[in-house]
C-alpha positions as CSV (number, residue, x, y, z in Angstrom):
1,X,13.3,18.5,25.5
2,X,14.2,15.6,23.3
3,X,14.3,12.2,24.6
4,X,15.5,8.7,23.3
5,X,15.2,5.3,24.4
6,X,15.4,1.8,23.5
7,X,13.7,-1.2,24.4
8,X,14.2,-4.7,22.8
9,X,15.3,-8.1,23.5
10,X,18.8,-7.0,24.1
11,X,19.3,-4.9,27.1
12,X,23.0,-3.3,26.1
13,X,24.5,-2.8,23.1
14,X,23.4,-4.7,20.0
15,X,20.3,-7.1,19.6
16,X,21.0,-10.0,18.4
17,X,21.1,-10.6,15.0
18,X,17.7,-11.4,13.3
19,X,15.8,-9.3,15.5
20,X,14.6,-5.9,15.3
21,X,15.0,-3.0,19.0
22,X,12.3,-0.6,18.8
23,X,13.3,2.8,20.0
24,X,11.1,5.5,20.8
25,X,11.3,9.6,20.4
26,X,9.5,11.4,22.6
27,X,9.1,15.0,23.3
28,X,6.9,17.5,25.3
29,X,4.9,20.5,25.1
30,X,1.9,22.7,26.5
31,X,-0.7,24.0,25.3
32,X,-3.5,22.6,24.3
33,X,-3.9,19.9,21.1
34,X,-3.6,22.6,18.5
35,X,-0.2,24.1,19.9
36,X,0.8,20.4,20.0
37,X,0.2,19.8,16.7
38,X,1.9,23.3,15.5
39,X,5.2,21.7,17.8
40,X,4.9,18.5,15.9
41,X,5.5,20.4,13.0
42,X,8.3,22.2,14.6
43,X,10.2,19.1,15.7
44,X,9.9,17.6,12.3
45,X,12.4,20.2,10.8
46,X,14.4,19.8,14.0
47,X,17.8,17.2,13.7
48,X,18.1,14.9,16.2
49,X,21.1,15.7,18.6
50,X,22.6,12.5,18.4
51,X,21.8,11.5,14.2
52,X,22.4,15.1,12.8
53,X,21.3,13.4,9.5
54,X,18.5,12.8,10.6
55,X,15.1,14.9,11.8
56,X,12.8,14.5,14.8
57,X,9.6,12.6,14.1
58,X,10.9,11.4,10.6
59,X,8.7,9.3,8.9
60,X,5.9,10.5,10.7
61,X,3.3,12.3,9.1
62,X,0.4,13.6,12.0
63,X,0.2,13.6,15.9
64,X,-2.9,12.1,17.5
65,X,-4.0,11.9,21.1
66,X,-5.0,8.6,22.4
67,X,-7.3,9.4,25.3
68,X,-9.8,12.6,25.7
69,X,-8.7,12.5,29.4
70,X,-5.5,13.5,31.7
71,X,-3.5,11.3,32.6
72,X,-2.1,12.3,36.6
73,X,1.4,10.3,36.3
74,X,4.2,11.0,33.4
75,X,5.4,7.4,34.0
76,X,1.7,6.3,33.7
77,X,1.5,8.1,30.3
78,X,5.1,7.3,29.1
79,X,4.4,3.3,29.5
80,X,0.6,3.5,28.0
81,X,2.8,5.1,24.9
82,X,5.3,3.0,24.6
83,X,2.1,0.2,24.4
84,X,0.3,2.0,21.7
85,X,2.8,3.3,19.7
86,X,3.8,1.1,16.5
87,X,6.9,1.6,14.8
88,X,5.3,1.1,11.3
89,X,2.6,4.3,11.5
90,X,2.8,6.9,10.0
91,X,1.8,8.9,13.0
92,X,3.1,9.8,16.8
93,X,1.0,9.8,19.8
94,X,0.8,12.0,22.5
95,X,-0.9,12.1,26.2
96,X,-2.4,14.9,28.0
97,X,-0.2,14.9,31.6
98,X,-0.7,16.8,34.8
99,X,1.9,16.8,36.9
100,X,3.0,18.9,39.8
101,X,0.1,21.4,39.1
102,X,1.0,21.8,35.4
103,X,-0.7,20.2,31.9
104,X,2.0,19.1,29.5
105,X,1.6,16.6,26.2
106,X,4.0,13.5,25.9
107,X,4.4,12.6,22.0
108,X,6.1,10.0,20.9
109,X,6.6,7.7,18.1
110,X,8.1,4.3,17.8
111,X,11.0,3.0,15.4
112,X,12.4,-0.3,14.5
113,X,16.4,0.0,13.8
């Protein structure tokens, strides 16, 4: 599951000019941090659905967690993320989530366009 979305100062189409949107790519996983990291490396040769020129995670080089705990809410997890995440590392971030009974990973990595 591939996801996109865009924040910015511009809520629809366009920002304006002079200023940069940062979107974000985000995808999930199980597993524990190893099998994460072996998806990361899986995504990367993936093309994105909507920019077939283009691969998942590009221009990012490593995944790292940023907390050794769980997080108990995806939306939680998703906005601490979207905080963290910088579009000029080379690197994604994920999150350990349980939700509904079941562990899952959010990574995802920030971009300027």
């Amino acid at each position: 599951m591939t996801l996109r979305f865009t924040t910015g100062s511009a809520s629809r189409g366009s920002a304006p000019r002079g200023t940069s949107r940062t979107h974000y790519q985000v995808n999930i996983c199980g597993g524990d941090f190893e099998h994460v990291k072996a998806c990361f490396r899986r995504w990367k040769e993936e093309p994105l659905v909507y920019w077939s020129s283009h691969r998942m995670f590009e221009g990012k080089e490593e995944v790292r967690p940023v907390t050794d705990r769980v997080i108990g809410d995806g939306e939680v997890a998703q906005a601490m993320l979207r905080e963290m995440c910088d579009p000029h590392a080379p690197y994604a971030l994920a999150a350990e989530v349980r939700a509904d009974g079941r562990d899952m990973w959010l990574v995802m990595a920030a971009y300027e366009d």
